[in-house]
C-alpha positions in Angstrom: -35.9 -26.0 86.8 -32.6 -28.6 86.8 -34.3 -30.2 84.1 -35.3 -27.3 81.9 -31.5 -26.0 82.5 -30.3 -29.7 81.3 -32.0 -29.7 78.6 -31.6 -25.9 77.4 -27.7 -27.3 77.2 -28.3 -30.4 75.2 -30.2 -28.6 72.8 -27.0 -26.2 72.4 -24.8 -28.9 72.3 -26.4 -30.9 69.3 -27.0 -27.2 67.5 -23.3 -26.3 67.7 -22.3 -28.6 65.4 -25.2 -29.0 63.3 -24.6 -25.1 62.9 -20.8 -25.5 62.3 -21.1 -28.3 59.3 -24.2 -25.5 57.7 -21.5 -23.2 58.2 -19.1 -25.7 56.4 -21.5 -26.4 53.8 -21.9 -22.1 53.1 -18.3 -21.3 52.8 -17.6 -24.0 50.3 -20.1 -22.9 48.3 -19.1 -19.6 48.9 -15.9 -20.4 47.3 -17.7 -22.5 44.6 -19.5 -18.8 43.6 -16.1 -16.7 43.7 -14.8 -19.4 40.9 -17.7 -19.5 39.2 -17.3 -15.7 38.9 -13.9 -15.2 37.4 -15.6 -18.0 35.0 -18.0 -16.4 33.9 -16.6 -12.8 33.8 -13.8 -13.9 31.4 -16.8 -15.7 29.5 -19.5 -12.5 29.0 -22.0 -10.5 30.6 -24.3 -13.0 30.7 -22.7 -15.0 33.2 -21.1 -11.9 35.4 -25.1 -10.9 35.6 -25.6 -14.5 36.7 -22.9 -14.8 39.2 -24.0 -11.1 40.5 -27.9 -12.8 41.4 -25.9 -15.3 42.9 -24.2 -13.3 45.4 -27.5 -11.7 46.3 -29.0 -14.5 47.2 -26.1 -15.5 49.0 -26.6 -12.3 51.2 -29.8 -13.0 51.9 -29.2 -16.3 53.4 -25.9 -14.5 55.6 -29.1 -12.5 56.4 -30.9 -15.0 57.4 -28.4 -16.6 59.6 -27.8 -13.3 61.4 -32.0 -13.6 62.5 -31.3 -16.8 64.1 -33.3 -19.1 61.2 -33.4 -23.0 62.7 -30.7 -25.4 60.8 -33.6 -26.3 58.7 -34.2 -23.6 57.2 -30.5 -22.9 56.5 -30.2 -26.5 54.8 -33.1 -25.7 52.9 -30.8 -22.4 51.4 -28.2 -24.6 51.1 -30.0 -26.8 48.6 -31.0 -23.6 47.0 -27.7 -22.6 46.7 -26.5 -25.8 44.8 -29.4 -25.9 42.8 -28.5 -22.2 41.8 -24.6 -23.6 41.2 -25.7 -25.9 38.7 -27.5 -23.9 36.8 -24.7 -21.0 36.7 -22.3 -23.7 35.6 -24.2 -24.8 32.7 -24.8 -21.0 31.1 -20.8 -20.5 31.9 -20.3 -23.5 29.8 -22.5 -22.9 27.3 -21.2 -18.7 27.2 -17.8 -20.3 27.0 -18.8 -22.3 23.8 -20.2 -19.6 22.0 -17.3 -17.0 22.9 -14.9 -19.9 21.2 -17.2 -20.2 18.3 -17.5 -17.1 17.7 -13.8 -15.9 18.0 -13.5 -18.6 15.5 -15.8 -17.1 13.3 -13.7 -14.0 13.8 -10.3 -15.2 13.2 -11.7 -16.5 9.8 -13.1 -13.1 8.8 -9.5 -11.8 9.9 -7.4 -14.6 7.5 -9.5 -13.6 4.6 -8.9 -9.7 4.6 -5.2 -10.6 5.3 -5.7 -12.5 2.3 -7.4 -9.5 0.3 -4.3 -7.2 1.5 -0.6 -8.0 0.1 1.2 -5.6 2.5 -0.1 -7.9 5.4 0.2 -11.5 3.2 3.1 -13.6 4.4 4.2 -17.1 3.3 6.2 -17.0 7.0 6.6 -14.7 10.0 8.3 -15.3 13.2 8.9 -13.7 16.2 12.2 -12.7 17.8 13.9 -11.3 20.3 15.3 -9.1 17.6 11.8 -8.3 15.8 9.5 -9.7 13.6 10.3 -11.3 10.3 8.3 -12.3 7.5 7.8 -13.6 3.6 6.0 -12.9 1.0 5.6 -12.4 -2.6 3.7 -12.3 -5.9 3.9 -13.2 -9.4 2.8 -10.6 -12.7 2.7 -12.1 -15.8 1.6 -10.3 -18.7 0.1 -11.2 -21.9 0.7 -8.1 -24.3 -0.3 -6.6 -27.9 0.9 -3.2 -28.9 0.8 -0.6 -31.7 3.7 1.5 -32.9 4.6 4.3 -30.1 4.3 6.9 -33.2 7.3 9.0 -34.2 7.4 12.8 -33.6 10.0 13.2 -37.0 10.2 14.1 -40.8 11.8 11.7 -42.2 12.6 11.0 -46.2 14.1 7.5 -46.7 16.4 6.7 -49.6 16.9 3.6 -51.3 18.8 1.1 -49.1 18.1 3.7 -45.8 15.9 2.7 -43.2 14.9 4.1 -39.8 16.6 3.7 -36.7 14.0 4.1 -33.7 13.2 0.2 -32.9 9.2 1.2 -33.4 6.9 -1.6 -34.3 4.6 -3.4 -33.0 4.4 -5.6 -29.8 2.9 -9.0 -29.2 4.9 -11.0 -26.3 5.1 -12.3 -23.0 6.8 -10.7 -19.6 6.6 -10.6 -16.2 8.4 -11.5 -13.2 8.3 -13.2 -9.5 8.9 -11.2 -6.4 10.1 -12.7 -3.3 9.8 -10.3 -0.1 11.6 -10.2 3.0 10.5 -7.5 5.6 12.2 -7.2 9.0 11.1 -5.0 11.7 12.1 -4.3 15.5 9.4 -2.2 17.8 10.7 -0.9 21.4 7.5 0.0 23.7 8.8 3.5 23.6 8.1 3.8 19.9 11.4 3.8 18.7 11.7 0.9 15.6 13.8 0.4 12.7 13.6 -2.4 9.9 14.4 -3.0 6.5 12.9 -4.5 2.7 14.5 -6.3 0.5 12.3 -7.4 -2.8 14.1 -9.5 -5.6 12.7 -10.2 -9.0 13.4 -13.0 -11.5 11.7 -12.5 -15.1 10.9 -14.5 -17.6 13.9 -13.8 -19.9 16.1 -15.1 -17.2 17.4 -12.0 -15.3 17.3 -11.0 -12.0 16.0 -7.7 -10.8 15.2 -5.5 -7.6 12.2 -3.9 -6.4 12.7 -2.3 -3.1 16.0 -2.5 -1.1 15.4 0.0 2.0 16.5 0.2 5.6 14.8 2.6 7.6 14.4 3.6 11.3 12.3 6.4 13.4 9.4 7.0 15.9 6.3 5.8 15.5 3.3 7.8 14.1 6.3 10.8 15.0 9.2 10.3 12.6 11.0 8.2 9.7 14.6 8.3 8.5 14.7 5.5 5.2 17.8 5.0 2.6 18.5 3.0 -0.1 15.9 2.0 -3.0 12.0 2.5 -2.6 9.3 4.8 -4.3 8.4 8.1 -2.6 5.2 9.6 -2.9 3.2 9.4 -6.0 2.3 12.6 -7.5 0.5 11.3 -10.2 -1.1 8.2 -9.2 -2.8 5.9 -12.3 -4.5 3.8 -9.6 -5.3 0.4 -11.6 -2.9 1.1 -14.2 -3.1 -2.1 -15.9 -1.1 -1.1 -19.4 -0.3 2.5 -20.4 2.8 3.2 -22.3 4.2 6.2 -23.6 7.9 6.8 -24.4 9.8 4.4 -23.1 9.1 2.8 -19.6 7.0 5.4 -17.8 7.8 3.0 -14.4 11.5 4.8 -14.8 10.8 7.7 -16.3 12.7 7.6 -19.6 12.6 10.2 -22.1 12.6 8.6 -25.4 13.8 11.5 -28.4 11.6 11.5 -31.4 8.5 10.2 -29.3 5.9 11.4 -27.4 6.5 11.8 -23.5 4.1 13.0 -20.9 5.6 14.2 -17.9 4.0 12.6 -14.2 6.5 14.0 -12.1 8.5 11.0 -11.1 12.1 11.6 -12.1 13.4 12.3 -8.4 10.5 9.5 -7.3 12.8 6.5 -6.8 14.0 3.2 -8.1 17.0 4.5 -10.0 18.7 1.8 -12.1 21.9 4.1 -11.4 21.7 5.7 -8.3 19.6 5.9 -4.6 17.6 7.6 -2.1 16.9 8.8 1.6 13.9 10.3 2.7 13.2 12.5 6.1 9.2 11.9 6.6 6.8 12.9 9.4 3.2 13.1 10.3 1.5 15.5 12.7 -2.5 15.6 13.0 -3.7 15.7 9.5 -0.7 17.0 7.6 2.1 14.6 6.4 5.5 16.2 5.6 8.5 13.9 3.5 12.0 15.5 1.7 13.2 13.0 -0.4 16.8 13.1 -1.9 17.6 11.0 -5.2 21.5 10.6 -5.9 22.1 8.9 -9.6 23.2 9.5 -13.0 21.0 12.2 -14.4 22.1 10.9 -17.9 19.9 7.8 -16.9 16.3 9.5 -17.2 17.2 9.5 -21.1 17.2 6.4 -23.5 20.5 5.7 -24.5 21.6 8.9 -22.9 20.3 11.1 -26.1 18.4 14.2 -25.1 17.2 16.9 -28.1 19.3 15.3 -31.0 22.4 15.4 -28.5 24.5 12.6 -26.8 25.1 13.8 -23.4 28.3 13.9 -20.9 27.5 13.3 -17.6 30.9 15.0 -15.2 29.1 14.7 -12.2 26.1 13.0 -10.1 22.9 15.3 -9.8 20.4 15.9 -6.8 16.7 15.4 -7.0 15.2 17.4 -3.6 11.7 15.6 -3.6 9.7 18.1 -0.7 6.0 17.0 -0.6 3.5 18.0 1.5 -0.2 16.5 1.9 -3.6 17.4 4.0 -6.2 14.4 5.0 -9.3 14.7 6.2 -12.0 11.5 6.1 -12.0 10.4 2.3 -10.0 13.5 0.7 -6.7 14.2 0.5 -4.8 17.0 -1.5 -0.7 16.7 -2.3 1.6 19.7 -3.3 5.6 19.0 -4.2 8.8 20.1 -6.0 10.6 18.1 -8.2 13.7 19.4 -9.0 17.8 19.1 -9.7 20.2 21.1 -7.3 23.6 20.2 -9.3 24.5 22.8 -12.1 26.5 21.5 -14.3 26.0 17.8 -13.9 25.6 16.6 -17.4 25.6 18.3 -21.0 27.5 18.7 -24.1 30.0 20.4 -25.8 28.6 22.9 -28.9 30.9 24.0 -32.2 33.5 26.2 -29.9 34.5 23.8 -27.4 31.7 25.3 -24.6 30.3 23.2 -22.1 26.1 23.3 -22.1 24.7 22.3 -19.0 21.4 20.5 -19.8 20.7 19.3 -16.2 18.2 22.0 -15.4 15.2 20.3 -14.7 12.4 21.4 -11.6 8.9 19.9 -11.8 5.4 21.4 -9.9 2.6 18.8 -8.9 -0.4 19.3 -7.3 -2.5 15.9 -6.9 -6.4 15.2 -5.0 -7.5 12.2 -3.9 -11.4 10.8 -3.0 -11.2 7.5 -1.6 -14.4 5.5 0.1 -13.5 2.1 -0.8 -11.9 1.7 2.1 -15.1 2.1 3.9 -17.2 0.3 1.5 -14.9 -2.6 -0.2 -17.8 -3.2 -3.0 -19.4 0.1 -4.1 -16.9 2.8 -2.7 -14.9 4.8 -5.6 -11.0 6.2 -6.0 -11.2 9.0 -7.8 -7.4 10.6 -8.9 -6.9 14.4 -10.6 -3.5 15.3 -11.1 -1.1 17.8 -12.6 2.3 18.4 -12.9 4.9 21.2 -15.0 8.4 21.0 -16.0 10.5 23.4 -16.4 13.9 22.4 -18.1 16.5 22.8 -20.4 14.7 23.7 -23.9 11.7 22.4 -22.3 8.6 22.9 -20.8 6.0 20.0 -20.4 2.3 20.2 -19.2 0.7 17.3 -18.1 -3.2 16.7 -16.4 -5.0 13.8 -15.7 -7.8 11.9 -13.8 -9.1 8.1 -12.8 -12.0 6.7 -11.9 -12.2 2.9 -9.6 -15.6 1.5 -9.2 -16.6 -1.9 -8.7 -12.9 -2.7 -9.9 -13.4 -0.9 -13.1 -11.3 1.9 -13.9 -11.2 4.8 -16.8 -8.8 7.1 -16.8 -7.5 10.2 -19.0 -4.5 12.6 -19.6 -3.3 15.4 -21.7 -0.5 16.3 -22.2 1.1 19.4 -24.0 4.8 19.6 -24.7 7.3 22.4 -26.1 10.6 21.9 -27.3 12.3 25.1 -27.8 15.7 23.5 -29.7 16.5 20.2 -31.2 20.1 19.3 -33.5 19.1 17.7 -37.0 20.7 14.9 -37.3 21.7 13.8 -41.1 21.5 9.8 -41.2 23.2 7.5 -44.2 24.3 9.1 -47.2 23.4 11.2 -50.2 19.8 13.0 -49.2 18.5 10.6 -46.9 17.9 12.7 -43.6 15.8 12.5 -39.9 15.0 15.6 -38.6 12.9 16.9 -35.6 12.2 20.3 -35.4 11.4 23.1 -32.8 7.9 22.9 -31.7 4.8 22.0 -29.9 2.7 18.4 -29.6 0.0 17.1 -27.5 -0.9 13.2 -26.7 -4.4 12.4 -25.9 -4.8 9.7 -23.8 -7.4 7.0 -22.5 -6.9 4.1 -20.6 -9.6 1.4 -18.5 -9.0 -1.6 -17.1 -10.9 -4.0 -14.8 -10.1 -6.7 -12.4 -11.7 -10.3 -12.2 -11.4 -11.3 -8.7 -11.3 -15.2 -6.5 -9.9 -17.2 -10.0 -10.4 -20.7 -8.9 -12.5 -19.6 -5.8 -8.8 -18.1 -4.7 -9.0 -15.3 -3.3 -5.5 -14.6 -3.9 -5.6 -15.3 -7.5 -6.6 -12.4 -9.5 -7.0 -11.4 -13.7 -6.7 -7.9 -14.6 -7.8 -6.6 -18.5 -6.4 -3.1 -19.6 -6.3 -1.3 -22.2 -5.1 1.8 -24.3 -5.4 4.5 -26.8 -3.3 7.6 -27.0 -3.4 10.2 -30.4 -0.3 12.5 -30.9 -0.4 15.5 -33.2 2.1 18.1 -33.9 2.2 21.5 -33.9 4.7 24.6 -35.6 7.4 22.4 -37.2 6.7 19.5 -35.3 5.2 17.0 -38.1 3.5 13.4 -36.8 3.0 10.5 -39.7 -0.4 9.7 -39.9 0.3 6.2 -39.7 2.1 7.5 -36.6 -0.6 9.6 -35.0 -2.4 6.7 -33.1 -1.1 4.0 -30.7 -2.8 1.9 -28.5 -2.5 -1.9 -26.6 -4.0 -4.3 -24.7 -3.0 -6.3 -21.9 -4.0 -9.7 -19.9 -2.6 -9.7 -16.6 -2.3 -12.8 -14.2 -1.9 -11.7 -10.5 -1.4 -14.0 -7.8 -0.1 -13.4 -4.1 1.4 -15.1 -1.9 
């Protein structure tokens, strides 16, 4: 019995420790598995549904211990265990190589649409404490050839008379660079403000400005922006390579003794005498803005001449710009007023000494939008129809147009039906030589296409745009159009390359 007792308690003795270094053994590996997990959780699923076997089988073998297994046996796990180990490290590594390959694959998808969108392109950007700043830019240059802009006049030249209206026809060079420098701070709260600043240099030498804005608000809640900047376009052209009118449509000159089609842009921005602010919000689908233009109303006229009159501006005028616009998937309607507040601002003084205010002047748009492309980059389509009214001084102007993008081609088409209800007759040079345009009605027909040639040089930032266009202006009433005059047209190579 002494002996059976003695040896009962140096079997326990020599199992103690054998016990204690399987023990050992198990809570290393243990550990070894927990590590292994926050591996291969950060890694995939693959691996968390890995490391999840492995702690099953790790129960099992707690299990086991709890039945009283012999050492053996528990050694035997062990080995399991590490054999298991190895085999989870090598899928962790291999789950970590393909996540790294492909978030590499990713970020290179990511750099080319940056490179595809010139509001995101920056030469530089850097992070602050004070916000984010970055630079940009592009350069346009334009190969052109133009007709006459046709004349909307009766005219009878004398000997040793000639015309006055700087009409003939075009063949040059323009264009410019833009450098851009936007700067923007964003609290967590949503409150941000920042500013844009975008200076041109063209090819004759001068220096001009694009945007100049500072702005601040809540974001996807409010915006409060002043200075100069575009508000919303009421008569978008799209892809509007090269279409000319009277004067530059871009500033919305009215050019006497030509044709002008009215697009709703005269309280729009970008005043070469004058600026902005603009109140704008969001909420659901709707999207509200007030925009307030302060500037020489003389301005909107070349060389300040409007019906056969030289005007006197006494006092700034008011464009109030309200617009309001409804989005839903790919369609999205616009409705604004376009109109001067200031009586009074400009006129002239007729035969008694009277002051005539000319500055009346309120537009009506209504613009609808179909976009896809955004959804499909290659075949979606933007398709544009747009109208707009003015009611002013003398005046009433009709305008309607529409645009088709598709596989970067665009054709486009506007009418546009004017009527001047009083003009002075101006007598030029002596004897009977006279210009005179009459009281009356005209319409301008107009088509314009274009179409973009994408990656020059395999850059995807390099781009070639061709446009082209053909307008035909008749007269109506007393109105009388040349027929040398009635047709204009042009053509245009554009370089475009972003940076």
């Amino acid at each position: 019995m002494k002996m059976k007792s003695l040896s009962l308690a140096i079997g326990l003795v020599l199992a103690i420790p054998l016990y204690a270094n399987a023990q050992t053994d198990m809570n290393a590996i243990e550990a070894r598995l927990n590590a292994l997990e926050q591996r291969a959780a950060n890694a995939e699923a693959r691996a968390v549904a890995a490391e999840q076997k492995a702690a099953r089988l790790e129960q099992l073998i707690v299990s086991s211990n709890a039945s009283s297994n012999t050492v053996s046996s528990k050694n035997n796990a062990s080995t399991n265990i590490e054999q298991r180990v190895s085999v989870l490290e090598k899928q962790s590594e291999d789950t970590q190589v393909k996540a790294i390959q492909t978030q590499a694959k990713l970020d290179e998808i990511g750099q080319q649409q940056v490179a595809k969108d010139t509001e995101n392109k920056g030469l530089f950007s850097t992070n602050t404490d004070w916000g984010n700043l970055k630079l940009y830019g592009d350069v346009e240059y334009n190969i052109d050839a133009a007709s006459k802009k046709g004349q909307l006049t009766s005219m009878r030249s004398m000997p040793g008379n000639q015309k006055d209206f700087d009409d003939s026809e075009k063949w040059g060079l323009n264009g410019r660079i833009l450098i851009g420098i936007d700067g923007e701070r964003a609290l967590r709260n949503g409150n941000y403000a920042g500013f844009r600043v975008q200076p041109m240099a063209d090819m004759t030498g001068k220096m001009n400005l694009d945007d100049a804005v500072f702005y601040f608000g809540q974001r996807d809640k409010w915006q409060y922006k002043i200075g100069r900047y575009e508000a919303y376009d009421m008569f978008p052209l799209n892809q509007d390579t090269f279409v000319e009118y009277s004067g530059n449509t871009a500033n919305d000159l009215y050019g006497d003794g030509f044709g002008y089609i009215y697009m709703m842009k005269e309280g729009r921005g970008r005043s070469s005498d004058g600026g902005s602010m603009m109140v704008n919000t969001q909420y659901d689908n709707w999207y509200f803005e007030l925009n307030a233009l302060v500037e020489d109303g003389t301005s909107v006229f070349k060389d300040s001449e409007y019906h056969g009159r030289k005007l006197d501006n006494r006092k700034n005028v008011i464009y109030m710009r309200p617009v309001v616009a409804w989005q839903k998937d790919n369609f999205t309607i616009a409705a604004a007023v376009d109109g001067n507040v200031i009586s009074n601002a400009y006129g002239y003084e007729d035969a008694n000494g009277n002051f005539q205010d000319q500055s009346r002047r309120t537009g009506y748009g209504l613009t609808l939008k179909w976009d896809t492309l955004s959804n499909d980059p290659i075949n979606g389509i933007v398709a544009n129809l747009s109208t707009a009214y003015l009611d002013a001084k003398n005046e009433n102007d009709f305008s309607i147009g529409g645009n088709v993008l598709w596989q970067k081609f665009q054709l486009g088409y506007i009418y546009a039906h004017n009527d001047i209800k009083a003009y002075d007759k101006k007598i030029i040079g002596n004897n009977d030589s006279y210009l005179t345009v009459n009281p009356g009605k005209y319409s301008i027909n107009t088509v314009f296409a274009s179409y973009e040639l994408p990656n020059i040089l395999g850059m995807d930032n390099f781009k070639t745009y061709l446009g082209a266009y053909y307008s035909h202006i008749d007269g109506q009433d007393d109105i009388n159009v040349e027929n040398g005059d009635k047709d204009r047209y042009g053509a245009r190579v554009r370089f475009k390359y972003l940076f």
